[in-house]
N, CA and C atoms as a LAMMPS dump frame, in Angstrom:
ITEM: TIMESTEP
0
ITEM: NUMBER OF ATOMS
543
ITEM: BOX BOUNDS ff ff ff
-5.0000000000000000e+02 5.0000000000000000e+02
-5.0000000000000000e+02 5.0000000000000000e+02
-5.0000000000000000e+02 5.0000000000000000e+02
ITEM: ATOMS id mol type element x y z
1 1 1 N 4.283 196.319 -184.736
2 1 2 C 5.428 195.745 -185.386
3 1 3 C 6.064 196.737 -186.352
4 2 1 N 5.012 197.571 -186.689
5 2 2 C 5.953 198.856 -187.302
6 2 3 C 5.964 198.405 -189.36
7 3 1 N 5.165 197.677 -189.22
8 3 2 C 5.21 196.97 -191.429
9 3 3 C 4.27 197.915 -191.211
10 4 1 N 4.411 198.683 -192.719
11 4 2 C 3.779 199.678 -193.851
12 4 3 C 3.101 199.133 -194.225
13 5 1 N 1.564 199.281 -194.73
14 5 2 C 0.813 198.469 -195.934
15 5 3 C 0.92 199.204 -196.821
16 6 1 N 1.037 198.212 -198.297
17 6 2 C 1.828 199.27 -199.186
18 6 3 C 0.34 199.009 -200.221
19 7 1 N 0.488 199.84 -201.19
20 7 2 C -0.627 199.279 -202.654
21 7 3 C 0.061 198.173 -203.325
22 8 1 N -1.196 197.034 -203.581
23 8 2 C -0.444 195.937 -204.568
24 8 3 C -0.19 196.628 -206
25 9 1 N 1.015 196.069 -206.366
26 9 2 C 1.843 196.108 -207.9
27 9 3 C 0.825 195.952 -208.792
28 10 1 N -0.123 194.922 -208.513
29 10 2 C -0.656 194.595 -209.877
30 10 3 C -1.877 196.043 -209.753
31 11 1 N -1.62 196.194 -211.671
32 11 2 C -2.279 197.427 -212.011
33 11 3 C -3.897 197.191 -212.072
34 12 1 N -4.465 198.634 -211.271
35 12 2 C -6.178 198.563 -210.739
36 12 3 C -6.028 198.041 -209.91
37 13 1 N -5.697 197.282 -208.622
38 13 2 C -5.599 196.603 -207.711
39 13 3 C -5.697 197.331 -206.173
40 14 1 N -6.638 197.32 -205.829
41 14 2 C -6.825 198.452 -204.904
42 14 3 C -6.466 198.066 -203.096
43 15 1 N -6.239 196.661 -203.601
44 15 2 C -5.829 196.056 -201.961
45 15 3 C -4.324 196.736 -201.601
46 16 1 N -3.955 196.605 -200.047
47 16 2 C -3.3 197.095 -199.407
48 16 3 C -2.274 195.689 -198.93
49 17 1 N -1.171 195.593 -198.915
50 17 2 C -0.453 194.565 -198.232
51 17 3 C 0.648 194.435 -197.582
52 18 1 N 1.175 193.622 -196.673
53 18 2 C 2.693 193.735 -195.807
54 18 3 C 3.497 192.896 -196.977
55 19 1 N 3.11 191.625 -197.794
56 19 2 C 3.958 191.057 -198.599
57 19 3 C 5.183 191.575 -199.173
58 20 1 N 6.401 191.192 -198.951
59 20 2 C 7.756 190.754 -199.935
60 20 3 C 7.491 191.247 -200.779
61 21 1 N 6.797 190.75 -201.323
62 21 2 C 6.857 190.28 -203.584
63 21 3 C 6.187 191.584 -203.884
64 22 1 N 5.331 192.162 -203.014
65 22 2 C 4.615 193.49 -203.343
66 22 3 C 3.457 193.707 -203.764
67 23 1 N 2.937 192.184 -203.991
68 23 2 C 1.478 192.019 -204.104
69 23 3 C 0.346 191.12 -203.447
70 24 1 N -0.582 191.471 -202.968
71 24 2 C -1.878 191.527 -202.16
72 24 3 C -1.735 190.102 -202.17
73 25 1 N -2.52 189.004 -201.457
74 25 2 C -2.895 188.02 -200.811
75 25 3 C -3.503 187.628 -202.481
76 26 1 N -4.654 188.078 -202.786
77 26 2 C -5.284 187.736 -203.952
78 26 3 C -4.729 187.672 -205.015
79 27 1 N -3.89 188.899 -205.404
80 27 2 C -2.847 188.965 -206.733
81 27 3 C -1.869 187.172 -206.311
82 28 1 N -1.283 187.413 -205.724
83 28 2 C 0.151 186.619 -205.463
84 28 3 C -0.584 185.27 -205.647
85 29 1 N -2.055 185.178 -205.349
86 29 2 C -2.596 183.507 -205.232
87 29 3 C -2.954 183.198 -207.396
88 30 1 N -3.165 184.432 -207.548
89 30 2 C -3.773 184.338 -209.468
90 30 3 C -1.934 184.165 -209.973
91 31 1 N -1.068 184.771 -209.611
92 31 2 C 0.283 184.475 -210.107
93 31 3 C 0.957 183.277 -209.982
94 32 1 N 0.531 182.841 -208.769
95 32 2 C 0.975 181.737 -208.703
96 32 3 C 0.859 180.124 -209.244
97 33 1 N -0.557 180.584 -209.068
98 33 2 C -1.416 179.857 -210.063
99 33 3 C -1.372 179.731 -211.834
100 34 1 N -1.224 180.773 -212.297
101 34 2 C -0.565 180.995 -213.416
102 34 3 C 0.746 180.187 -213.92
103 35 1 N 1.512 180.803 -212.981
104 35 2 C 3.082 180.028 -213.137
105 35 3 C 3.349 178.677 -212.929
106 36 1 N 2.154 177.794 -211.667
107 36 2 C 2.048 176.417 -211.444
108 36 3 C 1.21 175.885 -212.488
109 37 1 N 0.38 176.405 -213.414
110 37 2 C -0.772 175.992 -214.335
111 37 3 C -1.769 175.084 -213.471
112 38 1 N -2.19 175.841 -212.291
113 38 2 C -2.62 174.557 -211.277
114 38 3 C -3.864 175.812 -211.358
115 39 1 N -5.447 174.995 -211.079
116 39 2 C -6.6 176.153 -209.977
117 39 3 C -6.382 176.551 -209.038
118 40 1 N -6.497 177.809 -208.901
119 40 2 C -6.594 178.257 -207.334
120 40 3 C -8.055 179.199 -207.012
121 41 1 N -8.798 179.099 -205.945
122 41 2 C -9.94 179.984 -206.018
123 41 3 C -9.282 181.286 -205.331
124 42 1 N -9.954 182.273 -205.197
125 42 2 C -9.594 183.751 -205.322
126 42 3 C -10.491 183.886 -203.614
127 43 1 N -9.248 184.307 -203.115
128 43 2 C -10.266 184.535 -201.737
129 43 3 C -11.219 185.418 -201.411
130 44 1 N -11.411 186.35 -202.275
131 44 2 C -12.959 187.181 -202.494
132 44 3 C -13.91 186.793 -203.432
133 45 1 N -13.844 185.049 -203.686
134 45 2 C -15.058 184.549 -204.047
135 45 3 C -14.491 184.478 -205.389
136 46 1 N -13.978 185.099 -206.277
137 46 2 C -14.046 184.767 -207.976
138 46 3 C -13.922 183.298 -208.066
139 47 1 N -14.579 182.814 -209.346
140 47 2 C -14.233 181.648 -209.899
141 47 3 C -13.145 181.157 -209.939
142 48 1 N -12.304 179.978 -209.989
143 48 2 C -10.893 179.236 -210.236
144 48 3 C -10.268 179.346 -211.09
145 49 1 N -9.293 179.831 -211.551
146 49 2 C -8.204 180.3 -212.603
147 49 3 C -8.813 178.624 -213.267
148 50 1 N -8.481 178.592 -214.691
149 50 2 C -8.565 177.489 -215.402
150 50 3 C -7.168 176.663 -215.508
151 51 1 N -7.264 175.616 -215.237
152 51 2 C -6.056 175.054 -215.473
153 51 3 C -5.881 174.559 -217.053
154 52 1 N -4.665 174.747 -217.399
155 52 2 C -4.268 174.543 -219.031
156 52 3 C -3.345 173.225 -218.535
157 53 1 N -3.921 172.73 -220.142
158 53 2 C -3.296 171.109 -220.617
159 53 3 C -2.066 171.189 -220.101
160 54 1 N -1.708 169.834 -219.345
161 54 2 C -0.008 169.147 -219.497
162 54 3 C 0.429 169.627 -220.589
163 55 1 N 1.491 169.742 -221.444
164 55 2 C 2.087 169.979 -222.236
165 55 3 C 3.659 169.297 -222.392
166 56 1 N 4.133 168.86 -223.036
167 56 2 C 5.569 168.634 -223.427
168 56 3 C 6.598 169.716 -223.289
169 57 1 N 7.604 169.271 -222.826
170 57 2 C 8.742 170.39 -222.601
171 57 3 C 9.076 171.117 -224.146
172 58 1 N 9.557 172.357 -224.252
173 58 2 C 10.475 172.399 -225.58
174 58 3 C 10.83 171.763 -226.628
175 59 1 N 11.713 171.204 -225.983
176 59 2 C 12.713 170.182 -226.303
177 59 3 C 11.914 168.936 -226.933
178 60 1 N 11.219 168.037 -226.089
179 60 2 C 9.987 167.08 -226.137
180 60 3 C 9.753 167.596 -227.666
181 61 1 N 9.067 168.472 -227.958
182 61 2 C 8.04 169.158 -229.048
183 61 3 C 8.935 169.75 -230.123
184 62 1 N 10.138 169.757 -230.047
185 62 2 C 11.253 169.556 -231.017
186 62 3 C 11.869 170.804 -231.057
187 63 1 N 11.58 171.937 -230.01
188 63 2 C 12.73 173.045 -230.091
189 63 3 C 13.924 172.47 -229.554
190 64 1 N 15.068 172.136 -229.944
191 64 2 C 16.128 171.864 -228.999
192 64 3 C 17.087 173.447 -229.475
193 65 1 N 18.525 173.04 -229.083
194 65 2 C 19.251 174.234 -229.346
195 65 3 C 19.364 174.714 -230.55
196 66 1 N 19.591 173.646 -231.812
197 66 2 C 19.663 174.381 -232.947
198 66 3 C 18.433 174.864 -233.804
199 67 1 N 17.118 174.705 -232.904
200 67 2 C 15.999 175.427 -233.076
201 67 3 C 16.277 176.89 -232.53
202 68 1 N 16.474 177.241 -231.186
203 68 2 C 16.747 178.598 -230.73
204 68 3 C 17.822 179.055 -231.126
205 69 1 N 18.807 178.485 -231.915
206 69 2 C 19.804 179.293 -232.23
207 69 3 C 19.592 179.536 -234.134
208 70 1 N 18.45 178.654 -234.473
209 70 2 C 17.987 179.327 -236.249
210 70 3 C 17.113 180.385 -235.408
211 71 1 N 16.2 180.101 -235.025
212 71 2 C 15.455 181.685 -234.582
213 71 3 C 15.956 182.679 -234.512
214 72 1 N 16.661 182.839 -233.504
215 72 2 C 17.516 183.814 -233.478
216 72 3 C 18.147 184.313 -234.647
217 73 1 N 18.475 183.721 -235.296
218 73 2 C 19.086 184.15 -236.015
219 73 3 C 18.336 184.981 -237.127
220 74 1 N 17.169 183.788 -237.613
221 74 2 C 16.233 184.112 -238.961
222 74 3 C 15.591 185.522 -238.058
223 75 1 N 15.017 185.887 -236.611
224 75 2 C 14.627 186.775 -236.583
225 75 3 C 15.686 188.34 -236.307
226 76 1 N 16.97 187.953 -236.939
227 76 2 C 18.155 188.947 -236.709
228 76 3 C 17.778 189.671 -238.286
229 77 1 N 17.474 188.396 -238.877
230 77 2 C 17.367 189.056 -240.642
231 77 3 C 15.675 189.491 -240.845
232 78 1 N 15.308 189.362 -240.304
233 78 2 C 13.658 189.597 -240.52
234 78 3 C 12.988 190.32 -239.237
235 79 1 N 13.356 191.522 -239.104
236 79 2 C 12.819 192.228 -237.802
237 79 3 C 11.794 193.319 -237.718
238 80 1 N 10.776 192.574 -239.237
239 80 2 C 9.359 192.967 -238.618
240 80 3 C 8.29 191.54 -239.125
241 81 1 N 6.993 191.957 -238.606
242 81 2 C 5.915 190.933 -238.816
243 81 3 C 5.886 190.489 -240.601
244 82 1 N 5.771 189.408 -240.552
245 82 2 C 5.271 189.211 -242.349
246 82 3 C 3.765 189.32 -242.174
247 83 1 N 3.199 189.863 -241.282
248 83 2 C 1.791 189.511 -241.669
249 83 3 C 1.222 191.291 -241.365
250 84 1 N 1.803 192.164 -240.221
251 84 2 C 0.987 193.021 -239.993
252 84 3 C 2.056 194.383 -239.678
253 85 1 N 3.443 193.799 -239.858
254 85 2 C 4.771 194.98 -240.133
255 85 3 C 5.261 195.166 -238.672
256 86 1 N 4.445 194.733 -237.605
257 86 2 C 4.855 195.481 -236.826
258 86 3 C 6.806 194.73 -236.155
259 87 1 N 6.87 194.795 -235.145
260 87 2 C 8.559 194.489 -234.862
261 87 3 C 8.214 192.812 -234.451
262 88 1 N 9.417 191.873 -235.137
263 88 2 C 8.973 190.064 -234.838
264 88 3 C 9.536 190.264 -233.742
265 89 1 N 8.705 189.117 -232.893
266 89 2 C 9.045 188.623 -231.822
267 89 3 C 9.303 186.703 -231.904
268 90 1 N 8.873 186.189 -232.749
269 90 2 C 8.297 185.155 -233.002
270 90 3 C 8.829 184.407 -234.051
271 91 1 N 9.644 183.192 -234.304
272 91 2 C 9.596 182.454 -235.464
273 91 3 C 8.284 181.498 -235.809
274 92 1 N 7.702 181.313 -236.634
275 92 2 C 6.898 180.745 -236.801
276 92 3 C 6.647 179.567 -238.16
277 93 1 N 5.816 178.83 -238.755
278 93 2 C 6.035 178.423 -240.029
279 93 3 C 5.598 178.442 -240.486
280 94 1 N 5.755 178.757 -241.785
281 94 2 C 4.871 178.934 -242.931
282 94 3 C 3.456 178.024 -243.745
283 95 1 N 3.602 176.904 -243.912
284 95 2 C 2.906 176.634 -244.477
285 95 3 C 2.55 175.117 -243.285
286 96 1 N 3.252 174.467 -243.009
287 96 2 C 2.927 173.069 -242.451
288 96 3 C 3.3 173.667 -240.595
289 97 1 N 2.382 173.678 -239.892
290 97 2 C 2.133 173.508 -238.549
291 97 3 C 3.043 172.537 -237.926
292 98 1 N 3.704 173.087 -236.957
293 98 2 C 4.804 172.312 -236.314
294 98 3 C 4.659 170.738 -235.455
295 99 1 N 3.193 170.852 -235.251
296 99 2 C 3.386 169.333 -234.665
297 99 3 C 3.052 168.412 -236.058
298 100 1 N 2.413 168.839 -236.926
299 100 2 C 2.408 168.088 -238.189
300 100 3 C 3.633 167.778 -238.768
301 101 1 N 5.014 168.546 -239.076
302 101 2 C 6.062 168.139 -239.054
303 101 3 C 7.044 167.618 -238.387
304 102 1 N 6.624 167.717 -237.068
305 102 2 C 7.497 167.129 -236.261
306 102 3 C 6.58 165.193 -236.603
307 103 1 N 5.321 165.313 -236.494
308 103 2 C 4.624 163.8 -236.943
309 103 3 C 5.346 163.329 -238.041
310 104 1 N 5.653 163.64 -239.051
311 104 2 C 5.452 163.356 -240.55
312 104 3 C 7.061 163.349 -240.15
313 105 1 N 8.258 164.186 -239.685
314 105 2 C 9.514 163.836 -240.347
315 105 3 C 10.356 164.104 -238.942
316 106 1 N 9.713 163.803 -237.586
317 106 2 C 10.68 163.785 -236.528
318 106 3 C 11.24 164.928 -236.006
319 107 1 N 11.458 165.893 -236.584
320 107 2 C 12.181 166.848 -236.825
321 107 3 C 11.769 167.806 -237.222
322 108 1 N 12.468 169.459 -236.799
323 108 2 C 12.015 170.591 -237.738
324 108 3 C 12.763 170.899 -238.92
325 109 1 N 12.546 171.234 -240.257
326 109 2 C 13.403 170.972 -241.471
327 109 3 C 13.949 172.831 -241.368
328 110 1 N 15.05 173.222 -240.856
329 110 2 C 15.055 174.257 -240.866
330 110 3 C 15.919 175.112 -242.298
331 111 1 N 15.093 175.079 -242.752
332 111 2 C 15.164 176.144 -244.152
333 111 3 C 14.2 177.073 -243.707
334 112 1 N 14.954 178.414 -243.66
335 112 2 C 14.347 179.458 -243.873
336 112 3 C 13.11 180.045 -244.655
337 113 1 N 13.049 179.474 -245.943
338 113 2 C 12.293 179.875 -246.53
339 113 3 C 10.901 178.754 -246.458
340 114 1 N 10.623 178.029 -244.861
341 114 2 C 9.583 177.328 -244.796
342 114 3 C 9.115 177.84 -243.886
343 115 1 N 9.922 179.195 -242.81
344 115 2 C 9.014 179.782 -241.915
345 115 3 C 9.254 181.572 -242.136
346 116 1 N 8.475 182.268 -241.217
347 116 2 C 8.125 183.798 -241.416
348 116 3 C 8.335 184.061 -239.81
349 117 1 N 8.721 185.589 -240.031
350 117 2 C 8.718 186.421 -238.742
351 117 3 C 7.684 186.289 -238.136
352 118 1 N 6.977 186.923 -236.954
353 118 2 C 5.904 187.191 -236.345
354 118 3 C 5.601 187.789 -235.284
355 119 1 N 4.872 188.977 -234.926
356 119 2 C 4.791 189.622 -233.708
357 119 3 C 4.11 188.538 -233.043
358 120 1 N 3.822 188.819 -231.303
359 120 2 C 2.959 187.612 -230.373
360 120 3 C 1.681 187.683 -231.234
361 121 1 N 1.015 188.88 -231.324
362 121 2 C -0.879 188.704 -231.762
363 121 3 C -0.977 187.991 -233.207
364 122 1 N 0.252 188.19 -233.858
365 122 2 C -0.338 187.026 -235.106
366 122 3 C -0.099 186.005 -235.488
367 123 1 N 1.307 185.841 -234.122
368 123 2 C 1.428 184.494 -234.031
369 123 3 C 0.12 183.508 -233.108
370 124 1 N 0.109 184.464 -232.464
371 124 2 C -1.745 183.511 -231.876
372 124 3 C -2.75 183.238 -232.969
373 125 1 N -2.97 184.474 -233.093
374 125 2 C -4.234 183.959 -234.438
375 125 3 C -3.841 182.932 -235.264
376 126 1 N -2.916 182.938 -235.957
377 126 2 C -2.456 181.842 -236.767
378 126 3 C -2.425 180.405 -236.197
379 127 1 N -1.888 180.208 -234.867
380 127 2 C -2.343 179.123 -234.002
381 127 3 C -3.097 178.628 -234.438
382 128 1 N -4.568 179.569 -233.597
383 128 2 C -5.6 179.166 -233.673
384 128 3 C -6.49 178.537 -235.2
385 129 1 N -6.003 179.324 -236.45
386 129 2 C -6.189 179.02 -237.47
387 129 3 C -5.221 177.729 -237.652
388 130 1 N -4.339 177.412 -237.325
389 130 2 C -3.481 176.382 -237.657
390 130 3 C -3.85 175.249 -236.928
391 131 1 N -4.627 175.208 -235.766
392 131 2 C -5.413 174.247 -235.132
393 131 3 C -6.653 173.308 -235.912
394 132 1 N -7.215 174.07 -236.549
395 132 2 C -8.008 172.794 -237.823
396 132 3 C -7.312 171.818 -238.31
397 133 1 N -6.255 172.571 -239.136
398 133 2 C -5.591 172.029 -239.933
399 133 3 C -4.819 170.713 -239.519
400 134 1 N -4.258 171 -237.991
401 134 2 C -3.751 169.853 -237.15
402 134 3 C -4.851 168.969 -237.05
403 135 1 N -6.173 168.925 -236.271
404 135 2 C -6.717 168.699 -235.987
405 135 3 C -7.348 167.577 -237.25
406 136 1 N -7.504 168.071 -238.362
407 136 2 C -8.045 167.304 -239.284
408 136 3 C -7.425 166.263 -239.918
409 137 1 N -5.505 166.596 -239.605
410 137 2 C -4.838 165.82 -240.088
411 137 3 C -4.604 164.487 -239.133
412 138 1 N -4.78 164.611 -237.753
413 138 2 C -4.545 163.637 -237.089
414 138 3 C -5.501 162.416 -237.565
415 139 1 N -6.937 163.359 -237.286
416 139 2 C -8.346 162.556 -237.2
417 139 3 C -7.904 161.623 -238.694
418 140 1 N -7.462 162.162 -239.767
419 140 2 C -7.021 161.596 -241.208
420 140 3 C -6.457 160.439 -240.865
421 141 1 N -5.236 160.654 -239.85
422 141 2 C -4.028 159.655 -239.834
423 141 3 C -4.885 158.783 -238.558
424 142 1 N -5.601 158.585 -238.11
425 142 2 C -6.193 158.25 -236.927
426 142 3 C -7.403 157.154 -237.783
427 143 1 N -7.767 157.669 -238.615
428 143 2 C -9.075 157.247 -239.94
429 143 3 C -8.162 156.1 -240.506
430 144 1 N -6.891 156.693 -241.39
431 144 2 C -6.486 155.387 -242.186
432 144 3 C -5.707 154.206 -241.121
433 145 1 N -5.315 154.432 -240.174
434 145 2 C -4.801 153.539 -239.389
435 145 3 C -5.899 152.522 -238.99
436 146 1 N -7.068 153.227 -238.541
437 146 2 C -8.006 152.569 -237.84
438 146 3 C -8.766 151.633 -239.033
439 147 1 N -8.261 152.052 -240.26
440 147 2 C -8.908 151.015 -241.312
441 147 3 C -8.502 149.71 -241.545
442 148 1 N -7.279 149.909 -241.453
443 148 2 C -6.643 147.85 -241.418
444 148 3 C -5.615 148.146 -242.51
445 149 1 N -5.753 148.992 -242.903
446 149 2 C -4.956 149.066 -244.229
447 149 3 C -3.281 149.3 -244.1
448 150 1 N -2.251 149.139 -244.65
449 150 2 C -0.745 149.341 -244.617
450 150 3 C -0.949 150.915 -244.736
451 151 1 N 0.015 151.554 -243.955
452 151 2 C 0.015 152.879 -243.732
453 151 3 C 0.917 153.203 -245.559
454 152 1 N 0.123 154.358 -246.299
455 152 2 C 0.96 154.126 -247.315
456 152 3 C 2.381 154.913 -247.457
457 153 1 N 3.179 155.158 -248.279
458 153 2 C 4.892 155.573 -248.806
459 153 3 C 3.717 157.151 -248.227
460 154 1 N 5.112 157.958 -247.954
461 154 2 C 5.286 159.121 -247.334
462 154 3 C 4.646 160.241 -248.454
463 155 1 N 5.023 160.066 -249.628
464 155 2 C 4.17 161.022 -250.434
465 155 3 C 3.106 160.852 -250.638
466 156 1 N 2.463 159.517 -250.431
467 156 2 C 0.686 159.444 -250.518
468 156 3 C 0.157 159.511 -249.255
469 157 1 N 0.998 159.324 -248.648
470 157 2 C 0.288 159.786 -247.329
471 157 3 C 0.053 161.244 -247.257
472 158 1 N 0.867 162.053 -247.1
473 158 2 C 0.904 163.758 -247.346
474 158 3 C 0.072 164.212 -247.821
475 159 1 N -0.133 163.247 -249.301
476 159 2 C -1.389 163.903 -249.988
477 159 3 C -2.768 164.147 -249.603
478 160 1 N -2.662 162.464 -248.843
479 160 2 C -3.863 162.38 -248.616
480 160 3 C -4.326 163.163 -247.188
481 161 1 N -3.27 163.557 -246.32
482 161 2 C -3.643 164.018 -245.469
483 161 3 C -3.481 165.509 -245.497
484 162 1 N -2.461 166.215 -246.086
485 162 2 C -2.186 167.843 -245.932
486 162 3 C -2.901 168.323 -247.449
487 163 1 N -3.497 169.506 -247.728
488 163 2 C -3.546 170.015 -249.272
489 163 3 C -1.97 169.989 -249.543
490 164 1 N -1.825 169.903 -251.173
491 164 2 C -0.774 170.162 -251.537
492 164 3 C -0.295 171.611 -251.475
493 165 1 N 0.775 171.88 -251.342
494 165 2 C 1.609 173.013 -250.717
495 165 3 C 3.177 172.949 -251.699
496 166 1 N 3.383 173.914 -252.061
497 166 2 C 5.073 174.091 -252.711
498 166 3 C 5.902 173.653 -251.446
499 167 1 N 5.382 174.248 -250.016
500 167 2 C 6.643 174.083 -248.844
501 167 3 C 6.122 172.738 -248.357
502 168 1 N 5.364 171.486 -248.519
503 168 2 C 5.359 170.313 -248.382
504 168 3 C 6.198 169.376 -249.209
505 169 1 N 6.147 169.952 -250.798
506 169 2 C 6.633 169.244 -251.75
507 169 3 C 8.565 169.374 -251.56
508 170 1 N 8.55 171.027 -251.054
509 170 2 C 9.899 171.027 -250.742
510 170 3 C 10.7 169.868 -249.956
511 171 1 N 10.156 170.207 -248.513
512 171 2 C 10.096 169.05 -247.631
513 171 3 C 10.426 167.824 -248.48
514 172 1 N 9.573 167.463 -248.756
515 172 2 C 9.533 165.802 -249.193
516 172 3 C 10.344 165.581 -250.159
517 173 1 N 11.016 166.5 -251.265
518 173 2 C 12.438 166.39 -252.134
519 173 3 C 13.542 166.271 -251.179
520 174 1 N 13.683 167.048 -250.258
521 174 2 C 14.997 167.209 -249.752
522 174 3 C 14.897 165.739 -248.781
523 175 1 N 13.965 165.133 -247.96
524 175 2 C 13.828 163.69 -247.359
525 175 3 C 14.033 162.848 -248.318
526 176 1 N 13.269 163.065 -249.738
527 176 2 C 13.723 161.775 -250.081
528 176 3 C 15.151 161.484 -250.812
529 177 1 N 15.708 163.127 -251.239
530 177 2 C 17.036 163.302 -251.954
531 177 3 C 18.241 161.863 -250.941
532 178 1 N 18.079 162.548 -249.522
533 178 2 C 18.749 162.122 -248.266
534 178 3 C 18.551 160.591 -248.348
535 179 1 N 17.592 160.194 -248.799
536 179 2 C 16.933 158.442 -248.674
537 179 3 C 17.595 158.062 -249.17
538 180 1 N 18.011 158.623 -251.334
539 180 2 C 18.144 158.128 -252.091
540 180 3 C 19.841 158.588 -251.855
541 181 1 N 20.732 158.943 -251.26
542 181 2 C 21.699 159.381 -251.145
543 181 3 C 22.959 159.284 -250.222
């Protein structure tokens, strides 16, 4: 038929292939898999790619447009890491973890001075450090619900569930300014 076997794209990859896309039978099955977030086993025996959680769209989880269009912007004025200098890639927030604010006030409160630049590697770590913190606050809000008790006013709740923070207290002036206003 006259097809070339070419080297697969993906780097170290020592298989040979006729494929389109330019990569081997094995590569193209781990990519795909990747991009579907689905298992696939590896036809030279490796273990099954792991499949990662369902997740909420963007949007769902409260980036809509005038989330990507403050990013953009805040990272036009801030174009290196606050944590390690190197060049941001990343908006991120400062003190209160984004599904905790999106819980507590629907919404992302976008003032600048409640989030920081961030390259990808320290926006992961921080994640991962920011994952307790979620984590402890739910189990909190999960604790007083499950007690019988009236969920209490928005500032004792906060308290009782986040440490106090200057960028919580912010938050909660400018919500309740809006209440009272």
């Amino acid at each position: 038929m006259g097809l070339f076997r070419k080297k697969c794209k993906t780097y170290l990859c020592p298989n040979l292939h006729t494929n389109v896309s330019g990569f081997c039978d094995a590569c193209q099955a781990k990519r795909s898999a990747s991009f579907m977030h689905k298992p696939v086993k590896d036809p030279q025996g490796a273990p099954p790619i792991l499949k990662q959680p369902d997740r909420p769209s963007a949007v769902k989880r409260g980036y809509d447009h005038s989330w990507h269009k403050f990013a953009r912007d805040f990272l036009d004025h801030h174009p290196t890491c606050a944590i390690c200098g190197k060049r941001s890639q990343c908006v991120d927030h400062k003190e209160i973890p984004a599904e905790i604010m999106i819980d507590m006030f629907g919404k992302f409160d976008l003032d600048p001075n409640l989030y920081q630049a961030l390259c990808f590697s320290c926006n992961r770590r921080k994640a991962v450090q920011d994952r307790e913190q979620i984590d402890q606050y739910f189990r909190d809000k999960a604790k007083l619900a499950s007690s019988g008790a009236p969920m209490p006013p928005l500032e004792t709740f906060t308290q009782l569930i986040t440490p106090a923070r200057s960028g919580l207290r912010d938050i909660e002036e400018k919500f309740s300014e809006v209440d009272r206003g």
